[in-house]
Every structure is written in structure tokens, then in C-alpha cells.
C-alpha positions as CSV (number, residue, x, y, z in Angstrom):
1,X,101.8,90.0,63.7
2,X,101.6,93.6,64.9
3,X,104.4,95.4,65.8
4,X,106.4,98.4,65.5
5,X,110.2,99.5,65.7
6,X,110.8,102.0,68.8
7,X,113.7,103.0,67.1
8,X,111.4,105.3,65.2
9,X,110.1,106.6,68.4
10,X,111.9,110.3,68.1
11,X,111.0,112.7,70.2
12,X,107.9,111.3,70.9
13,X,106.6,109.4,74.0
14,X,106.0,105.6,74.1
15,X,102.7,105.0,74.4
16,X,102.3,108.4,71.8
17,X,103.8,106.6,69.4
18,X,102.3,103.7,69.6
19,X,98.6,105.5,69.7
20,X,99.5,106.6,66.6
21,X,101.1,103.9,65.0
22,X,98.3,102.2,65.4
23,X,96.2,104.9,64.2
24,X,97.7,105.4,60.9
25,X,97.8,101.7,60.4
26,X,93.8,101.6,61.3
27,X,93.4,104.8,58.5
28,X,95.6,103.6,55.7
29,X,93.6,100.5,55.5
30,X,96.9,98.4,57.2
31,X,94.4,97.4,59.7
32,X,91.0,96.0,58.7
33,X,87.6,96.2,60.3
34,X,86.5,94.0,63.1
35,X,90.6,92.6,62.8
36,X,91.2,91.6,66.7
37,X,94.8,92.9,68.3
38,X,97.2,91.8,70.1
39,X,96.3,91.0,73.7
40,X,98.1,94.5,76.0
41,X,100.4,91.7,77.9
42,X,101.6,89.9,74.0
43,X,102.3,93.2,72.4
44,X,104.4,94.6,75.3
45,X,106.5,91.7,75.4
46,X,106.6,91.9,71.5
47,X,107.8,94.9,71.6
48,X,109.8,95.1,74.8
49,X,108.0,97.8,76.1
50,X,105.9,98.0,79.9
51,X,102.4,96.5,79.9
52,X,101.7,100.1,81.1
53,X,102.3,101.5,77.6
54,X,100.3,99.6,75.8
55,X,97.2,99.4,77.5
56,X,97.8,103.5,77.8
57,X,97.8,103.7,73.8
58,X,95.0,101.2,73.6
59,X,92.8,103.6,75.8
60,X,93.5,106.6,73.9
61,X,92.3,104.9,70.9
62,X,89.3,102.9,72.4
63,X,88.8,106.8,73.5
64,X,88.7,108.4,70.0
65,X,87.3,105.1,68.0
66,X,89.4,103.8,66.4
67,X,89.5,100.5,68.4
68,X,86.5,98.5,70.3
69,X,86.5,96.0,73.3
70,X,84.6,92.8,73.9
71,X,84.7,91.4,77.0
72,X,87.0,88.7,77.4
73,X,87.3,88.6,73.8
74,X,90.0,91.3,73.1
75,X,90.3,94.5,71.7
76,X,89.0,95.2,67.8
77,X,89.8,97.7,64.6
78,X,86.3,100.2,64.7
79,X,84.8,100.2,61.3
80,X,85.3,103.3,60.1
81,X,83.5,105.6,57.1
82,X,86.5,107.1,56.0
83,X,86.9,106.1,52.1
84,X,84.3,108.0,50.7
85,X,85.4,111.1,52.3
86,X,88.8,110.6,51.1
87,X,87.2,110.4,47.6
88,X,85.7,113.7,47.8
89,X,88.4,115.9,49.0
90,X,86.4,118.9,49.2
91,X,87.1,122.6,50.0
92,X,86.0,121.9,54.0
93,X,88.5,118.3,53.7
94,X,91.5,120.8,52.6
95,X,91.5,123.0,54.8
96,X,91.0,121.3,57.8
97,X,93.9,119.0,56.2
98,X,95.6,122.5,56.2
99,X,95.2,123.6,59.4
100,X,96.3,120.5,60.8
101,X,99.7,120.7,59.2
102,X,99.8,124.0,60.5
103,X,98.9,122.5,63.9
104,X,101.8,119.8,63.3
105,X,103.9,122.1,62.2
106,X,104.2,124.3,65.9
107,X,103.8,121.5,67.8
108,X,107.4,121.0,65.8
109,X,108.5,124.1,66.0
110,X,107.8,124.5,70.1
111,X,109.4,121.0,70.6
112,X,112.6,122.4,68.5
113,X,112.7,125.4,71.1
114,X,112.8,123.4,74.0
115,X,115.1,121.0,72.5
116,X,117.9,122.7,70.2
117,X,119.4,119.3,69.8
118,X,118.1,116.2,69.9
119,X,119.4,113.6,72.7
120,X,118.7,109.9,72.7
121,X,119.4,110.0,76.3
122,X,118.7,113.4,78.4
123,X,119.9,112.6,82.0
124,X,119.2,116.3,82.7
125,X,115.1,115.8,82.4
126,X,114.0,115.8,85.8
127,X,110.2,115.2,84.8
128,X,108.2,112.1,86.1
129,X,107.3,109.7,83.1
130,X,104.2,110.4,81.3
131,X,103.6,107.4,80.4
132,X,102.4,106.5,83.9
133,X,99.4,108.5,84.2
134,X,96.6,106.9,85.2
135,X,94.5,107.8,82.2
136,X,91.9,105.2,82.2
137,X,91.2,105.7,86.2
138,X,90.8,109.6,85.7
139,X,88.7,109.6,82.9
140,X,86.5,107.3,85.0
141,X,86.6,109.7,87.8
142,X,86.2,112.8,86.1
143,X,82.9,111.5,84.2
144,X,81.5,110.4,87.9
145,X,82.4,114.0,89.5
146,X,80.9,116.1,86.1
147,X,77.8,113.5,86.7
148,X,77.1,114.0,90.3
149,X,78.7,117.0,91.5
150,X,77.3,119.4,89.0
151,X,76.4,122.1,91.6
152,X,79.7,122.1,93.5
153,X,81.4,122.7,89.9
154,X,79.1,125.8,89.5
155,X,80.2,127.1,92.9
156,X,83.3,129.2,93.8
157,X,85.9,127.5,94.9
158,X,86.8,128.6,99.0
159,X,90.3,130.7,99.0
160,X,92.3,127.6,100.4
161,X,90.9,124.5,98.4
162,X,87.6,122.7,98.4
163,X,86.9,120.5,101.4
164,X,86.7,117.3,99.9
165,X,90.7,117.7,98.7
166,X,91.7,119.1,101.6
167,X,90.4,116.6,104.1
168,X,91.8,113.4,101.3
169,X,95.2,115.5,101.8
170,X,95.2,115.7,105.7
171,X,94.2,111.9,105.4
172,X,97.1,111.1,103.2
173,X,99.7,112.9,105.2
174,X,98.7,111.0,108.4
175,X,98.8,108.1,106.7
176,X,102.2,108.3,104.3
177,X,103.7,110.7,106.4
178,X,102.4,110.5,109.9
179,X,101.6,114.4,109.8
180,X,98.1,115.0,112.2
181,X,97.1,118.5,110.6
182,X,93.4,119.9,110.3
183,X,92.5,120.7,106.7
184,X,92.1,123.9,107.7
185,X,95.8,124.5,107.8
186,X,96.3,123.5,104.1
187,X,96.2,125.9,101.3
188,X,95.9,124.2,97.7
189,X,96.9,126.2,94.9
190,X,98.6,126.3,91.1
191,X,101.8,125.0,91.2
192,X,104.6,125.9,94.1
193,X,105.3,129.0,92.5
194,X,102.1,130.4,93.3
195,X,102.4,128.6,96.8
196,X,106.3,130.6,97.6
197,X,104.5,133.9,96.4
198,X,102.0,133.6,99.2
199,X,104.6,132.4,101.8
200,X,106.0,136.0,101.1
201,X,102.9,137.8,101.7
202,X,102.1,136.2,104.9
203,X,105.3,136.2,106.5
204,X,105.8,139.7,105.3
205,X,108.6,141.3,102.5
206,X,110.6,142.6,105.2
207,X,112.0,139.1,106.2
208,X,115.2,137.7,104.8
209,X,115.1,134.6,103.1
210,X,117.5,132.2,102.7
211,X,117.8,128.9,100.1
212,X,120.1,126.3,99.7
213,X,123.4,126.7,98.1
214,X,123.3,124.7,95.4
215,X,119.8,124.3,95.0
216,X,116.7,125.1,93.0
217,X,117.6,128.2,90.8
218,X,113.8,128.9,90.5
219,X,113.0,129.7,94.2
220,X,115.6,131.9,94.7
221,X,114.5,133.8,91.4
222,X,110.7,133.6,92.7
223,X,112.1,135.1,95.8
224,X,114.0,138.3,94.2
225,X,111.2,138.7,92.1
226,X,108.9,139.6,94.6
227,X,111.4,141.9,96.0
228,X,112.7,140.1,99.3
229,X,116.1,139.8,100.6
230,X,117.2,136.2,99.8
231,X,120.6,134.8,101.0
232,X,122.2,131.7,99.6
233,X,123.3,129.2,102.5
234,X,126.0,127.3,101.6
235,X,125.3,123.0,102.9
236,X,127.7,120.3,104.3
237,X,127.0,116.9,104.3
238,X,124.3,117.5,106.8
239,X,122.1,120.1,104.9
240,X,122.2,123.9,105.7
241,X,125.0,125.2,108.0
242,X,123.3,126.4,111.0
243,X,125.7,129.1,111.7
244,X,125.6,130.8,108.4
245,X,121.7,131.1,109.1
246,X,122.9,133.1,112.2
247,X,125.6,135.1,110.3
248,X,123.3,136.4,107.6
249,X,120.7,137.3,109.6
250,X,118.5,134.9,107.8
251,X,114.6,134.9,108.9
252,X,113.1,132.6,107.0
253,X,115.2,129.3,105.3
254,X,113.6,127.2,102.7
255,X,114.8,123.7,102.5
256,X,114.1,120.3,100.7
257,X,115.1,117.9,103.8
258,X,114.2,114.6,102.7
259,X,115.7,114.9,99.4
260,X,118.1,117.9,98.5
261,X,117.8,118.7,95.2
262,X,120.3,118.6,93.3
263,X,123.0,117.1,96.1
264,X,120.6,113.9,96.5
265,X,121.3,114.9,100.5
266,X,119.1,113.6,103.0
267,X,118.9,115.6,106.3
268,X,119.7,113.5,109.2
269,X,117.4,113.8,112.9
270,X,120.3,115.3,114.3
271,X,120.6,118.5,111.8
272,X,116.3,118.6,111.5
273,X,116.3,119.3,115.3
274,X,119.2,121.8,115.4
275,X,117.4,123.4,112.5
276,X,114.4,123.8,114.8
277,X,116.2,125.4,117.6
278,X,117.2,127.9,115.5
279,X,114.1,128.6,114.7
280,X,112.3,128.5,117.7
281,X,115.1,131.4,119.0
282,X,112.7,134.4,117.1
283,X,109.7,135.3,116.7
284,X,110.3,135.8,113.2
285,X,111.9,132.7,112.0
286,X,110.4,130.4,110.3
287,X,111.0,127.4,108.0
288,X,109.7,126.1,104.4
289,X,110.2,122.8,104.2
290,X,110.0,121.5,100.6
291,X,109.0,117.6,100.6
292,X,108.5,117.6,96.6
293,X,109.6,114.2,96.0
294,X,109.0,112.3,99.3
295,X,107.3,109.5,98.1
296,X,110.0,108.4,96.4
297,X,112.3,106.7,99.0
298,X,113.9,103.7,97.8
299,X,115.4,102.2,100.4
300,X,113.6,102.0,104.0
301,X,110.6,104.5,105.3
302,X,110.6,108.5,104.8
303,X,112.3,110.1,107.4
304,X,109.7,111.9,109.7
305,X,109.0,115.8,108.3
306,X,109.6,118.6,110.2
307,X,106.7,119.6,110.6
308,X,105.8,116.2,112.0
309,X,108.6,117.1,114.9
310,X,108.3,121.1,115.5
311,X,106.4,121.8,118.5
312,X,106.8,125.5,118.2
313,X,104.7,126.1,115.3
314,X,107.8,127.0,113.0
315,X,107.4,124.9,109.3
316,X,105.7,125.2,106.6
317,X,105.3,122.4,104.8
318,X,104.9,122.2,101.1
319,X,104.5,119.8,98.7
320,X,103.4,118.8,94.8
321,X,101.5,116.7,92.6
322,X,103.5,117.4,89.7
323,X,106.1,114.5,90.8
324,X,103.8,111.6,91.5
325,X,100.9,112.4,88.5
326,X,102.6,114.6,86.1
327,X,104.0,118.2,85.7
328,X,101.4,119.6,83.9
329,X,99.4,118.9,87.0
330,X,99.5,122.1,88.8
331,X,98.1,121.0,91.7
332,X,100.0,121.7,94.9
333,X,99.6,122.3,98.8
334,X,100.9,123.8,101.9
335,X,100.3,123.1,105.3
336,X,100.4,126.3,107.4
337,X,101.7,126.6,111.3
338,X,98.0,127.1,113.0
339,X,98.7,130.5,114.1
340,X,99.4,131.3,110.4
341,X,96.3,129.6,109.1
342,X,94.3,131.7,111.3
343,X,96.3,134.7,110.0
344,X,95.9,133.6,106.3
345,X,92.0,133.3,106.6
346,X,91.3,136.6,108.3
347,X,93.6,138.6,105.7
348,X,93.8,136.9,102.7
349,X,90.6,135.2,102.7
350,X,89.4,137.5,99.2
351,X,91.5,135.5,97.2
352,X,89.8,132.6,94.6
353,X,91.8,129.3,95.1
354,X,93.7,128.8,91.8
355,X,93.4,125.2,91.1
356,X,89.6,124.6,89.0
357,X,87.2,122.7,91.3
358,X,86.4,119.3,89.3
359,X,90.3,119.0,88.8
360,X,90.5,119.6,93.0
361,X,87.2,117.4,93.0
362,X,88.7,114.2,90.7
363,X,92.0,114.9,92.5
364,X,90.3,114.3,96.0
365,X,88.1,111.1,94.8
366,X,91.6,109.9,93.2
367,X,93.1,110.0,96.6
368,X,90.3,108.9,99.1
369,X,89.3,105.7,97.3
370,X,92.8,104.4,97.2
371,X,93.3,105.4,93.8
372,X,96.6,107.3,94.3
373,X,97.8,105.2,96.9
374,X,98.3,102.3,94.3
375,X,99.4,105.0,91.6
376,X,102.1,105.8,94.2
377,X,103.7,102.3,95.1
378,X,102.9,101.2,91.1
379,X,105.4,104.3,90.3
380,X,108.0,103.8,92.9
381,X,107.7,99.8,92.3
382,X,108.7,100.9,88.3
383,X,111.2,104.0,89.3
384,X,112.8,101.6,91.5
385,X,113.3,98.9,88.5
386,X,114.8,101.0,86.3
387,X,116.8,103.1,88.7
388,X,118.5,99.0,89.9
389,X,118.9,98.9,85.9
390,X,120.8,101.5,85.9
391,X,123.0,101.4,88.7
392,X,123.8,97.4,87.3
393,X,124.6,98.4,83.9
394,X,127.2,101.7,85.2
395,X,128.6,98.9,87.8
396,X,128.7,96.6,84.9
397,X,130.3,99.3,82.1
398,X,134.0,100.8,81.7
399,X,132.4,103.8,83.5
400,X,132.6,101.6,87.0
401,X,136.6,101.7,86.8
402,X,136.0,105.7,87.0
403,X,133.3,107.0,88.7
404,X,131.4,106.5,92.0
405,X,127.4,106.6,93.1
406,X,126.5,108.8,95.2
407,X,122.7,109.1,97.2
408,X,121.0,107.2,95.2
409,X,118.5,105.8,97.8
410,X,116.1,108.6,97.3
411,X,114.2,110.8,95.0
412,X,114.6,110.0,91.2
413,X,118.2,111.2,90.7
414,X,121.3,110.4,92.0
415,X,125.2,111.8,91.6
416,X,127.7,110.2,90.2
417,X,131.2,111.2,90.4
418,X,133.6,111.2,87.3
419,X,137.4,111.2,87.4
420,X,138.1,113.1,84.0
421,X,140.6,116.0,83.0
422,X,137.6,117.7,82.0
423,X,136.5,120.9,83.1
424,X,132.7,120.2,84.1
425,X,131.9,122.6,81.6
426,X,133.9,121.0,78.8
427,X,132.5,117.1,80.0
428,X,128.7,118.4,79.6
429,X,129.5,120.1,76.1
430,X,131.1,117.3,74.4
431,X,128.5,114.7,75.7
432,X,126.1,117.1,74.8
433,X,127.4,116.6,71.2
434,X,127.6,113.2,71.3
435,X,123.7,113.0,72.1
436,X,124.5,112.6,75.7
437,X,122.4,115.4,77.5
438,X,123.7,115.6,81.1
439,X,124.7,118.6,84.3
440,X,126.7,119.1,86.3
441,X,126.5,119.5,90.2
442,X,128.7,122.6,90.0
443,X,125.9,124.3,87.9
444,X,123.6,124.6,90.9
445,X,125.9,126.9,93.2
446,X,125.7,130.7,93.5
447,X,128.0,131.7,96.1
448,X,129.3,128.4,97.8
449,X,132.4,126.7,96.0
450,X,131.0,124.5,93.4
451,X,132.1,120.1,93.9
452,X,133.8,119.3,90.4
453,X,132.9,116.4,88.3
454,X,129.6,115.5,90.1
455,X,127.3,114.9,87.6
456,X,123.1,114.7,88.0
457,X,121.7,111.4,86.9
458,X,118.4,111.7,86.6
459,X,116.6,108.4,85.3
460,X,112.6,108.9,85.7
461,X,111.9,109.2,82.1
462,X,115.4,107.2,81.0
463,X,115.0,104.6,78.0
464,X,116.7,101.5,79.1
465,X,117.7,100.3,75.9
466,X,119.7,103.3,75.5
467,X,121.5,102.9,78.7
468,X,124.7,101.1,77.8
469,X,125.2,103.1,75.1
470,X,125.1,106.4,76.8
471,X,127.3,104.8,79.3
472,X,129.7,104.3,76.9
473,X,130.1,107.9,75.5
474,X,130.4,108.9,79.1
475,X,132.9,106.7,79.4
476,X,134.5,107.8,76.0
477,X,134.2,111.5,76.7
478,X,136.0,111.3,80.6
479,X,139.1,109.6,79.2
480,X,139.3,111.9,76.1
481,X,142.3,113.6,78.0
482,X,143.2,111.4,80.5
């Protein structure tokens, strides 16, 4: 019977290696034409790996070739003309054989760059699992949009976002969010660094901004980069401290309320509506409210936004699709105040909306038809069954008799506290070493006084059957000088 060891898996994702398992076997002659597979649901449970993966490795390959369906028959090994070429191994053969080692070889070399070491568990990666993209359902909408939108591909796209996509996003945010905005108000662009760039230019470079302390290192870089004041705000257990907003002068804040990042803090009512006073005080205040990870509430509904509360015009709500579809999706939005919609059309109307118009087109056919809706609670239903996993095996391990869990109801990380001798430092180097890739709260702060031994958990992308080992170094590593 077909099957594979995962322990083989390397850097490499799931369904990746799988694809090309299967592959090689279908190449080498392992697999035989017309031989049927393994049904998706069989070889997942095989192999102990989600249904998800499977029938994402078995697309790619129907995809390319290599495999062919019958209707409720199964899936089949393509018969492919591949001996007689091997035989040959002409000039043209070679070098394409060459260049595809060449190929191989700095894929290699950029994955070594981004990883010096490798990890068997990185609770530091912060990115959504691949493995969950909608791949088949995509495709499908992609070939529908290249076959009846032809024209509308041809056309420039309008400076804040075809219509189609920005009406689907104004109908998502009233339904998941209960947000009533016009599509005129949203701006889609490449990514939410693009997004804070234009922020700067519409509320002007003579503002001070202010970010959360810890937080995000990237906005506040964003921020000096384009040459604006920026103040670090130090939080409670509440969010941003009101009165250091007042005592820095601070004009515009930029916050993540529904899920700080990387505090796991969740702004209560009470904070959200002194936050608006403050804001309503000036003329020239104004707040960015961050929602990048929204959807992911575990436990009960999304707090309301903001900008589903402020009556005075003062938010700016932002959000990503790099989160719930993948980060190579550079697809985000922002939803401007009304007044600053109007201002953004009359001035900065010149500019050519970033994002390409059949991914803004698939992207707004994915949403309207229910596509992402299903994507959405699929993800969290899975994020939520692995993050349970976790929090049952700590609870379960030595670790439990030293550390505590902290905001984990939210978002797709949670803090857990240690009790080690450790500096913070010293903990992440020698777990590090161990194969245990893992940060520490006390990374994220600037000016504040950093919280010792909190450490970030992230578990979208977390191989379960590595859990209890990792658990174990932790474990191993805390006590070292205890």
C-alpha cells in the first residue's frame, strides 16, 4: 500500500512532500500506468496526516499530469512517455537537467538564508499554514474570471480597487464584522506596508505617530522611514495608556485592538471608548486600527471594531488577506473615515491601485459566492484543533508544573509564562540549539520595561507530532539552572 514516512518531510511542507513523493514514485517507474491510488480520506488516515493535505497534493498532480480521475472510481497513475526520452539523453535533456539543479540548488540556498538552523518545531513562525489554501477552488475561479472578464483584465485598475472587490469587502464586513461602510471608503492595495505609507500621506508628515510598546517592529520602521515622528506607547493590561497619548503629544496612534500582537491583549469596550474620546478632542487625531487577525476568535464573537463605534469619523480601519489565504497574498484593505475618502479621491486619485485586477477579480468572486466564508470557518475550525492540542499536551507535560497560559482565546498565538533562572535571552539560545525555535515577549519592547520569561507561542503552522517533544526541551532547558 502507498505510503510515505513524514519523518523525511524536512523543510518542506506537507502536501509538498507528498506531491512529490508521489511524483518521483510515478517517474521511477514505482508507480505503474492506469495503477488506481489510495482514496484522499484512506491515505490521510494512513499516514496521519489532514484530509486537506492529501487531496491538496493530489490536485497539484492531477494539475501537471501525472495523475487522472474517474468519477466515482478514484484517482489513477497518467501514462506517461518518458522512457524513450531517458534513453536518449541528448544535449537539450542535459541541460535542462542542468539548469534544474541549478534551480534546486537556490531554492536551497534561499531556504538556508532564511533558516540558519534547522528547527523541527519553530514556535516563532507566525505565518498561516499553506497547506490550507484553497487551491482547487481558485484555480476554478481564476479560469472563470480569465474566461469571462477578458475586457475588465485589459482595463486599468481604479486608484482604490476594482468595484467588484470592494463592494464583496463592504459586504463581508457588514456581515462578519457588522461594519455598514460604502465601498467607496475602502482603498485595496499590496500588502499593509503600502497601505501605512498612504496613511502618512493623507494625514500629512507633520503628525506624530505613535505605536504600541511592544508591538510590531515593522510599523514603527515603516513609520521612520517615511520620515515622521513616531512615539512608542507603552500598554497595560487594557491596551495603550491614554495618558501617555496626551503626554507625547501623539496625533495619530496605531493599534491592533482585537488582538495585540505580540501581548495576545484584547482591548476591552471600556478602553476602545476612552480611546475614542481622546480622539475626538482634535482635529488632528486620528486612529489606525489594525484588525489583522480578527477572524480568528476562538472563544465567543469578535468584539465590535472601532470603527463600528466612532461616531466622529476618527478610525481607520485596516486589514489583510495575508492571515486567512496566505502571506504571499498581498492583498489588503483600508476603510477610510468619509471625509478622508473624499480627500483621498480628489488628491491622490493619479495613483494605479497596486494589487493586479484578475487577482482583485478571483479575490472578489472568492468572497461573494461564499467561497471565503467556508475557507474562514474550515481554518478556524482546524486552528482551533490544533491550538486545544496544544494547550492539552503543555497541561499534560512537566512544563504544566512551571509555566502558565496566557490569552489564548484569540488570534493564532498565545503567551506562556516560564519560571526559569534563565535570562530570556539565554532560554531562546539554548532551545534554539536544541532545535527548539521560540521568542520571547521581552523582544518586542523599545522603550517600555520589557515582562521576563513570557514567551510567544505561535501554533498556526505547528506539527503536532512534534509537540511533546518540543515540550520536553522546554521543559529541559527552564530547569537547567533551577
Amino acid at each position: 500500500m502507498l505510503s510515505y514516512n513524514i519523518e523525511n518531510v524536512g523543510s518542506d511542507t506537507l502536501y509538498h512532500f507528498l506531491y512529490k513523493s508521489i511524483k518521483n514514485d510515478v517517474l521511477n517507474g514505482k508507480l505503474e500506468a492506469e495503477e488506481k491510488l489510495p482514496s484522499k480520506r484512506s491515505l490521510a488516515k494512513q499516514m496521519g496526516i489532514s484530509l486537506i493535505t492529501v487531496e491538496t497534493a493530489y490536485n497539484q498532480l492531477l494539475a501537471e499530469g501525472y495523475i487522472y480521475t474517474e468519477p466515482r472510481k478514484g484517482y489513477f497513475v497518467s501514462k506517461l512517455k518518458i522512457a524513450q526520452t531517458e534513453i536518449k539523453h541528448d544535449f537539450k535533456e542535459s541541460r535542462e537537467a542542468r539548469n534544474t539543479q541549478k534551480f534546486d540548488s537556490l531554492v536551497q540556498k534561499s531556504r538556508s538564508a532564511k533558516q540558519s538552523k534547522k528547527h523541527f518545531v519553530d514556535f516563532s513562525n507566525n505565518l498561516g499554514n499553506p497547506e490550507m489554501f484553497p487551491f482547487s477552488t481558485w484555480a476554478k475561479i481564476t479560469r472563470q474570471v480569465l474566461c469571462e472578464n477578458q475586457m475588465e483584465l485589459l482595463e486599468r485598475a481604479p486608484y482604490g480597487g476594482v468595484y467588484p472587490l470592494r463592494k464583496a469587502i463592504a459586504d463581508m464586513l457588514n456581515g462578519f464584522r457588522n461594519m455598514n461602510v460604502d465601498p467607496e471608503q475602502i482603498i485595496v492595495g499590496a500588502g499593509t506596508d503600502y497601505l501605512y505609507g498612504l496613511i502618512v500621506q493623507i494625514l500629512g508628515f507633520n503628525k506624530k505617530y505613535g505605536v504600541e510598546d511592544p508591538g510590531y517592529s515593522k510599523i514603527s520602521k515603516i513609520y521612520r522611514k517615511m520620515n515622521v515622528t513616531c512615539n512608542f506607547i507603552p500598554l497595560d493590561d487594557s491596551g495603550v495608556i491614554i495618558d501617555q497619548l496626551e503626554e507625547t503629544c501623539t496625533d495619530v496612534i496605531h493599534i491592533s485592538p482585537s488582538h495585540h500582537y505580540p501581548t495576545g491583549i484584547v482591548m476591552p469596550v471600556s478602553r476602545r471608548y476612552e480611546l475614542l474620546s481622546w480622539a475626538a478632542k482634535s482635529s488632528n487625531r486620528y486612529i489606525v486600527e489594525d484588525d489583522y487577525d480578527s477572524e480568528f476568535r476562538m472563544t465567543g464573537r469578535p468584539i465590535s471594531t472601532l470603527q463600528n463605534i466612532d461616531v466622529s469619523d476618527k478610525v481607520i480601519y485596516i486589514n489583510t488577506f495575508s492571515k486567512t489565504l496566505t502571506s504571499s497574498a498581498r492583498i489588503s484593505y483600508m476603510v477610510l473615515p468619509k471625509s478622508l475618502a473624499q480627500k483621498y479621491k480628489e488628491e491622490f486619485s493619479f495613483y494605479t491601485c497596486t494589487v493586479s485586477t484578475l487577482e482583485q477579480l478571483v479575490l472578489a468572486k472568492y468572497i461573494s459566492d461564499g467561497s471565503f466564508e467556508k475557507h474562514i470557518n474550515r481554518m478556524r475550525n482546524a486552528y482551533r484543533g490544533r491550538r486545544d492540542t496544544l494547550l492539552q499536551a503543555i497541561r499534560k507535560s512537566k512544563l504544566a508544573a512551571i509555566s502558565t497560559i496566557a490569552e489564548e482565546d484569540a488570534g493564532l498565538h498565545f503567551i506562556l509564562k516560564i519560571d526559569t533562572a534563565l535570562s530570556d535571552e539565554e532560554f531562546c539560545k539554548q532551545a534554539n540549539e536544541k532545535g527548539v525555535r521560540i521568542g520571547a515577549l521581552s523582544d518586542y519592547y523599545t522603550e517600555a520595561t520589557p515582562s521576563e520569561h513570557q514567551f510567544i507561542i505561535n501554533y498556526s503552522d505547528l506539527p503536532e507530532n512534534k509537540i511533546a517533544k518540543a515540550l520536553n526541551i522546554l521543559y529541559e532547558v527552564a530547569i537547567e539552572k533551577s
